[in-house]
C-alpha positions in Angstrom: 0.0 0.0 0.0 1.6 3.6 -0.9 1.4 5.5 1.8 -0.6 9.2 2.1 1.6 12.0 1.6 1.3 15.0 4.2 3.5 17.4 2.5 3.3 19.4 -0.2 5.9 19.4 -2.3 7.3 21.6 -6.3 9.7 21.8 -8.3 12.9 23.1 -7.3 13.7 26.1 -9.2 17.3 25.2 -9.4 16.2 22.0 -11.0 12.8 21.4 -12.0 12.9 17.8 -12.2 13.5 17.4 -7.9 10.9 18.0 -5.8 11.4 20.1 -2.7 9.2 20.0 0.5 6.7 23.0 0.5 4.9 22.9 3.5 2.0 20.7 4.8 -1.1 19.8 3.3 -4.2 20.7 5.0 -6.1 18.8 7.7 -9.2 18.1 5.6 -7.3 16.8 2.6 -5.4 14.6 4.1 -8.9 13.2 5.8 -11.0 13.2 2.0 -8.0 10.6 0.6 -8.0 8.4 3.7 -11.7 8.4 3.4 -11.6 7.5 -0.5 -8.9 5.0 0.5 -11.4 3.2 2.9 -13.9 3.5 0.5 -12.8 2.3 -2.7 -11.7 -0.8 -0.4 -14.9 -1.1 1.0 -13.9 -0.2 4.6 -16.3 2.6 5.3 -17.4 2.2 9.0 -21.6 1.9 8.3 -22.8 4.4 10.3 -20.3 7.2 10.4 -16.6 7.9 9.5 -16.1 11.8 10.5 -13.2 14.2 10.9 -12.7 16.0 14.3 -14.1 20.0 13.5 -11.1 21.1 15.1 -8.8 20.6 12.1 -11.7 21.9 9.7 -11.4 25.6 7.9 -7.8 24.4 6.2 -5.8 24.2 9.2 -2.4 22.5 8.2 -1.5 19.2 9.2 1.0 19.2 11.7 4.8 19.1 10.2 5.8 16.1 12.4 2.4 14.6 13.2 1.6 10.8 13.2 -1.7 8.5 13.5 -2.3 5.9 15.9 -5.8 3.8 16.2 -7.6 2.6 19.1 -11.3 0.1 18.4 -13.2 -0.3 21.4 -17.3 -0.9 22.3 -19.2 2.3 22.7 -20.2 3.4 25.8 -24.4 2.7 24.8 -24.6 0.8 21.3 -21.9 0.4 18.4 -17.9 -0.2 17.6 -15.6 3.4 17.4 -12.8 3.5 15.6 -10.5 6.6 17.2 -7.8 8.2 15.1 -5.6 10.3 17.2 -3.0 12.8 15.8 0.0 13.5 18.0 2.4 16.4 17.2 4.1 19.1 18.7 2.0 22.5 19.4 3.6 26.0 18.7 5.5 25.7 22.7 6.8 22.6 21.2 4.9 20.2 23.6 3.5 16.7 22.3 0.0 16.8 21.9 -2.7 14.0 21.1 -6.1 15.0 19.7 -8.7 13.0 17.8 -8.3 14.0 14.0 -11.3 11.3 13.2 -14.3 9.2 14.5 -15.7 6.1 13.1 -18.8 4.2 13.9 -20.5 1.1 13.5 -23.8 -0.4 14.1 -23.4 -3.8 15.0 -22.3 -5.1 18.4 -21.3 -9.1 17.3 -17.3 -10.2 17.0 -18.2 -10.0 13.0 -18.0 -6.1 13.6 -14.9 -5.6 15.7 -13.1 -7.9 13.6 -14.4 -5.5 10.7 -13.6 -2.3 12.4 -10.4 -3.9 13.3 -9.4 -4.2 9.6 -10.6 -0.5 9.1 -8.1 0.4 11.8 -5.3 -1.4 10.0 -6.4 0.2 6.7 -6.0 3.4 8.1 -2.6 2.6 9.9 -1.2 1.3 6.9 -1.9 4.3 5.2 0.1 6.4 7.2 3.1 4.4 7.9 3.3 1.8 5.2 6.2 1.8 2.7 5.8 -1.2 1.1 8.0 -4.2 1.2 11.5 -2.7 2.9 14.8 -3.8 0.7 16.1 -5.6 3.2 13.5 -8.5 2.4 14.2 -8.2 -1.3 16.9 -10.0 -3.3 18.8 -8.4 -5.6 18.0 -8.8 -9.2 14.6 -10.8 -7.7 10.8 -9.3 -8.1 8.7 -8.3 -4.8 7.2 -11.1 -3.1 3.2 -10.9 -3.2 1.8 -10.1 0.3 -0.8 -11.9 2.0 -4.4 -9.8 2.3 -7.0 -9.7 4.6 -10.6 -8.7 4.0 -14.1 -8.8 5.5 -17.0 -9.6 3.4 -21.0 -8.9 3.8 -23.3 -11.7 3.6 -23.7 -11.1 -0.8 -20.1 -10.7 -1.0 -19.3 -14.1 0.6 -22.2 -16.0 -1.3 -20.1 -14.7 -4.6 -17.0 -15.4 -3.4 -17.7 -18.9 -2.4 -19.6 -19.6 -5.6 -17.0 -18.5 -7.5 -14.2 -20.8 -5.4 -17.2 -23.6 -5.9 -16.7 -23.2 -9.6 -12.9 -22.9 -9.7 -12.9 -26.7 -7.3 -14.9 -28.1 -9.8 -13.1 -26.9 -12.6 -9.5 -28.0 -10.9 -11.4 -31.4 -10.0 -12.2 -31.9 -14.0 -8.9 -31.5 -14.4 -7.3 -33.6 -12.2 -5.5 -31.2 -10.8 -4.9 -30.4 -6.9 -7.7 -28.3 -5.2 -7.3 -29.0 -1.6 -5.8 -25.0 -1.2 -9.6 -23.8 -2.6 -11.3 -25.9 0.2 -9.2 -24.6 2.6 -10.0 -21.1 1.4 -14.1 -21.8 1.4 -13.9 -23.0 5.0 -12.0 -19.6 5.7 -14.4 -17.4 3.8 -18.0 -19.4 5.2 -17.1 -21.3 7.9 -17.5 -24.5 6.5 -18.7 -25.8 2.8 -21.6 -26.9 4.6 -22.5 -23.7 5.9 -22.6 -22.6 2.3 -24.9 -25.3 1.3 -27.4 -23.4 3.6 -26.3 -20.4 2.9 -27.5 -20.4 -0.6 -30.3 -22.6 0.3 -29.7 -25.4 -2.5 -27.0 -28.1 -3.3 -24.7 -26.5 -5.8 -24.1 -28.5 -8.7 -20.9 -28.8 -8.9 -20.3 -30.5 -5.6 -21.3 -34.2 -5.5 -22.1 -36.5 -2.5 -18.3 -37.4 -2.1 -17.2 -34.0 -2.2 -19.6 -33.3 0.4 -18.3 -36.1 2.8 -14.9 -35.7 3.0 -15.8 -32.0 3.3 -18.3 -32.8 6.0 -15.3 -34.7 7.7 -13.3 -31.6 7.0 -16.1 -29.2 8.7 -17.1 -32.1 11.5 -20.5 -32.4 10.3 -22.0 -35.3 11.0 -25.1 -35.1 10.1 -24.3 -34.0 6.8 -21.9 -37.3 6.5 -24.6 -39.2 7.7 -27.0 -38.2 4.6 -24.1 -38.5 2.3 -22.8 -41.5 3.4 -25.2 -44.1 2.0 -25.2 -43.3 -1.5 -21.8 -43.6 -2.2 -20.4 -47.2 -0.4 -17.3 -46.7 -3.2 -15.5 -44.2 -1.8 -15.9 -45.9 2.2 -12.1 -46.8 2.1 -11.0 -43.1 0.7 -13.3 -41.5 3.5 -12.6 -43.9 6.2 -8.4 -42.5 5.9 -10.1 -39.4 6.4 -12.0 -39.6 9.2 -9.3 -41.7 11.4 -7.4 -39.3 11.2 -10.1 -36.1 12.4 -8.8 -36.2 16.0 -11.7 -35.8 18.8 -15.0 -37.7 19.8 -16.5 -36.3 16.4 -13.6 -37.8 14.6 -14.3 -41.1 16.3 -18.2 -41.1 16.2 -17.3 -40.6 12.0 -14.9 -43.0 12.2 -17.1 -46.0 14.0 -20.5 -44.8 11.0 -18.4 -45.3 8.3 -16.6 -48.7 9.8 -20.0 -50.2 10.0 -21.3 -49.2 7.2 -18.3 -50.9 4.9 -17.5 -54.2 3.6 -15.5 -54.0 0.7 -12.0 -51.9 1.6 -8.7 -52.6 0.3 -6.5 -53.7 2.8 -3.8 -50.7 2.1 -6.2 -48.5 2.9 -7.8 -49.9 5.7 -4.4 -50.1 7.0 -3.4 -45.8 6.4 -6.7 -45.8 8.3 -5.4 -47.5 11.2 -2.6 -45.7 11.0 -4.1 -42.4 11.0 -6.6 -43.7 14.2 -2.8 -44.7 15.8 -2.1 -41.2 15.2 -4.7 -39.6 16.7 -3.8 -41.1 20.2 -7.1 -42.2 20.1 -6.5 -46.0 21.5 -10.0 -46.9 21.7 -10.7 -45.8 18.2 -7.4 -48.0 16.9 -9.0 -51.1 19.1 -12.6 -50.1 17.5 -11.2 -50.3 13.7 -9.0 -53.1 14.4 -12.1 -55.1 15.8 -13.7 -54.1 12.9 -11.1 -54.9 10.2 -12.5 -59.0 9.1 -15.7 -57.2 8.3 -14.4 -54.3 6.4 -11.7 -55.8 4.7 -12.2 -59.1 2.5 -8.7 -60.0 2.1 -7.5 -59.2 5.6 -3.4 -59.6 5.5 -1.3 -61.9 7.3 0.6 -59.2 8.7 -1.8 -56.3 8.8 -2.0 -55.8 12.9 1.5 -56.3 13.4 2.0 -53.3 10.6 -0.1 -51.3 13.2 1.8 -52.6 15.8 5.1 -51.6 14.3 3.6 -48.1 13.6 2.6 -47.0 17.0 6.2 -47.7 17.6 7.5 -45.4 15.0 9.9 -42.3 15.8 7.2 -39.7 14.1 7.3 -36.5 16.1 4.8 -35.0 14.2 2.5 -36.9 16.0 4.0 -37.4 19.6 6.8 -39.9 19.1 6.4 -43.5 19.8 3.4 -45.3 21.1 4.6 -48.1 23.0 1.6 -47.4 25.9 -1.0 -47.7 22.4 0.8 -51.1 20.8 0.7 -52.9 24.2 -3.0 -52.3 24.7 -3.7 -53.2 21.2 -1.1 -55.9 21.4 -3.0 -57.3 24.0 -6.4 -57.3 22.5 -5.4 -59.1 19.1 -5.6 -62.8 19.4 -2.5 -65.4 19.1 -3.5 -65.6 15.3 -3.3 -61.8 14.7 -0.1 -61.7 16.1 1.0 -65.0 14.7 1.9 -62.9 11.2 3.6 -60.0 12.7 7.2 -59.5 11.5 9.7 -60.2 14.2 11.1 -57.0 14.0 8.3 -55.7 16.2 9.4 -57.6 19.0 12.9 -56.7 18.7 11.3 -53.1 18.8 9.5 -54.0 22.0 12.9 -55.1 23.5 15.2 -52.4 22.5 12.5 -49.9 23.7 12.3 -51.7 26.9 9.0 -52.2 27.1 8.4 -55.4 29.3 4.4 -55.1 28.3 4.3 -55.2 24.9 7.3 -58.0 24.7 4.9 -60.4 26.9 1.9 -59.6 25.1 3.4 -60.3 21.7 5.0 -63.8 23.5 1.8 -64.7 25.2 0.1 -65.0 21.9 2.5 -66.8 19.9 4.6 -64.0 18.0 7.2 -65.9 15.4 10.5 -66.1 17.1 12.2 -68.8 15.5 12.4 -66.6 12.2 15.5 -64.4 13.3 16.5 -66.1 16.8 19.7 -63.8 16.4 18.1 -60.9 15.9 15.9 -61.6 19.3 18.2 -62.8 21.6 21.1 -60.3 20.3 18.8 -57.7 21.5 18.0 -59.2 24.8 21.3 -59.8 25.1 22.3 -56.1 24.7 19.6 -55.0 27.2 21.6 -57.6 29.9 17.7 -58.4 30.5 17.6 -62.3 31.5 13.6 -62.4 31.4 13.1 -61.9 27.8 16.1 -64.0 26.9 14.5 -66.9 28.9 11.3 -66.6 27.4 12.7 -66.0 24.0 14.6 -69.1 24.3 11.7 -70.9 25.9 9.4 -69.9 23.1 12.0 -71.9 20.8 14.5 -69.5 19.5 17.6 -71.4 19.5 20.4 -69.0 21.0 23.1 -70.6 18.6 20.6 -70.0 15.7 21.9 -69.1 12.5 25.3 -70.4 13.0 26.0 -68.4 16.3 25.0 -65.4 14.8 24.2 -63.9 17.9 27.6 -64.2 19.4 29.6 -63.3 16.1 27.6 -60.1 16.2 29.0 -59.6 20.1 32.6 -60.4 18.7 32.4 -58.3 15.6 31.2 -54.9 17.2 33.9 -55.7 20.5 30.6 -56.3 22.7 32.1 -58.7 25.6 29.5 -58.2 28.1 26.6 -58.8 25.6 28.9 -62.3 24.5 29.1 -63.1 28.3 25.2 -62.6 28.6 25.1 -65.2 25.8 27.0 -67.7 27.2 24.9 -67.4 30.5 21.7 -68.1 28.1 23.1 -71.3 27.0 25.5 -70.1 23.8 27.9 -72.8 22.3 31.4 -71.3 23.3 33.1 -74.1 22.1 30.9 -74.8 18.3 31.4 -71.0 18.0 35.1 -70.9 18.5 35.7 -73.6 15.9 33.7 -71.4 13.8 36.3 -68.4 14.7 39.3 -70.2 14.4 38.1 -71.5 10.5 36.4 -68.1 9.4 37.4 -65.2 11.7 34.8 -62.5 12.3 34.1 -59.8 9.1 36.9 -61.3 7.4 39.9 -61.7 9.9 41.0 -64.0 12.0 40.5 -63.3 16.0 43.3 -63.0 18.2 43.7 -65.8 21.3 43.1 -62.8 23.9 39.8 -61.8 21.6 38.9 -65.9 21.3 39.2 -66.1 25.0 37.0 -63.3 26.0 34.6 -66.2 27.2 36.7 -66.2 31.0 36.5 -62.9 31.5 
């Protein structure tokens, strides 16, 4: 925004093309551009927007005045806007006087937001120089600003019809529009909201469109009516609403769970996911109790894959889950947890989690897959415990050649190869192996093959 000039200023007769200073500029010009300014942007205050008399009859605008704003309710009905002037007074003392009076009618947070923007108008015009060089490149164009604007009840209906025509037209082309629903929500509150606005369905928003926007707006009701017509689109919705976080996120969730039958099991699985992420346990528990019915070809591993999830590193949604995957853990039955890769209960041991790691055993979780994997672990954590019961589930602790106790030798772990020889580890197969193969291509030396009497 360019801001209002208070001088006056002509040509210097010493060079016509500079301009010199020549004085201020009245008062009540200054006031008729700041009140076109608010005008022509549609910022007129609806009742009143008035300069103070005492700067009427031409009076000059004050050589080093400057405008400041204060919005505040009225003392009996309406919003003022107060612009004050400060300046010096011929005896050179700061004075601040009211130079202008605005007023609206309404008393709801619609019209202090409005008069608020008035103010800023008016602030801006005063003090604004644009966008300062120091935020400009050389050699690189202006960066477009942001804007903020309040719109009447027909304004809004056109703006939102016309965003209604540019998603449809995006949507046709296969392009992105997820920016213009954000922007409808911001401009009517919801997409919904618009729907009554207007008081009709506009065409060129179907019954999907209004679901995931109801999601969006947390309107259940209008899910509810939407819902039934279009059983294709369950899956796509369902990712949707596990992830909506809150009791309206998880009374969407639970509708659309029994309402479908036919999911993919990639998406049901994001959906779980999402519910994971939402630190919602009971709605995890709900979809996973759910999944048989809403998934035909359920996979083998699909509740360890939730499992392992909850006890992914994602900070964007709070870290690991351990406290979620043991509940869940211990509501899946031996055969859901039969399929789970044995990574997740390495997980469970490295995280130290005593829970889980008996849940996942007490139903039968696969440990004769990677034995070395396992008991290396439990070995690291110098927990006895989990080694026993690893090694009483089945996994042999000289699995895999003795991989478990070359991975002690090769990374110079001798406590962890001690805590394997306490669980029952074949000192004497494994040093033949040494002495034949060495460990990551080199032989061992006798104090490294000894490290068994330490």
């Amino acid at each position: 925004m360019k801001r209002i000039d208070t001088a006056k200023r002509r040509p210097d007769p010493d060079n016509p093309r500079r301009l010199i200073y020549d004085g201020e500029r009245t008062a009540q010009e200054i006031f008729s551009e700041l009140r076109r300014r608010l005008e022509s942007a549609g910022y007129l205050p609806d009742e009143y927007f008035m300069m103070n008399r005492d700067w009427e009859d031409g009076r000059p605008w004050p050589e080093d005045g400057d405008i400041s704003c204060a919005v505040d309710y009225g003392g009996s009905e309406g919003i003022y806007l107060d612009v004050y002037l400060k300046y010096r007074d011929e005896n050179k003392k700061w004075q601040t006087k009211t130079f202008a009076t605005g007023k609206t009618l309404g008393e709801a947070d619609d019209d202090m937001d409005r008069m608020y923007l008035i103010a800023s108008t008016v602030t801006k015009a005063f003090h604004s120089d644009g966008v300062h060089s120091r935020f400009v490149r050389v050699g690189e164009p202006e960066e477009p600003t942001g804007a903020t604007v309040h719109l009447n009840k027909d304004e809004k209906k056109l703006v939102a019809q016309s965003l209604i025509d540019t998603r449809a037209r995006l949507k046709a082309e296969h392009k992105p529009f997820e920016a213009v629903d954000r922007l409808l929500r911001r401009i009517v509150g919801s997409i919904t909201e618009f729907v009554r606005m207007v008081g009709e369905r506009p065409q060129n928003i179907d019954r999907h469109d209004r679901a995931v926007l109801a999601i969006q707006d947390g309107d259940t009701d209008a899910l509810i009516e939407a819902v039934p017509h279009i059983p294709h689109v369950y899956g796509n919705l369902l990712e949707q609403a596990a992830a909506r976080p809150g009791e309206t996120g998880r009374n969407m969730t639970k509708l659309l769970c029994d309402a479908a039958t036919e999911i993919d099991n990639d998406m049901y699985l994001r959906a779980c996911k999402n519910a994971v992420n939402t630190n919602d346990t009971d709605r995890a528990l709900m979809m996973l109790s759910s999944a048989e019915s809403c998934v035909p070809n359920l996979k083998p591993g699909f509740y360890g894959d939730v499992l392992l999830h909850a006890l992914s590193a994602d900070e964007k949604h709070g870290g690991r889950k351990t406290h979620a995957a043991a509940t869940i853990a211990e509501h899946c039955t031996p055969e859901q947890v039969r399929g789970a890769d044995p990574f997740l209960l390495k997980l469970a041991i490295m995280h130290d989690d005593r829970r889980l790691i008996n849940a996942l055993l007490d139903r039968n979780i696969s440990v004769t897959d990677e034995p070395a994997m396992l008991i290396y672990a439990a070995a690291q954590k110098k927990d006895v415990e989990p080694a026993a019961r690893l090694i009483g589930a089945g996994a042999d602790v000289n699995g895999q050649n003795h991989a478990a106790l070359f991975a002690a030798m090769g990374s110079n772990d001798h406590a962890t190869g001690m805590f394997l020889l306490k669980c029952g580890a074949d000192f004497e197969g494994f040093s033949n192996e040494v002495i034949e193969h060495g460990v990551k291509g080199r032989k061992l030396t006798e104090n490294e093959i000894g490290f068994s009497t330490r």
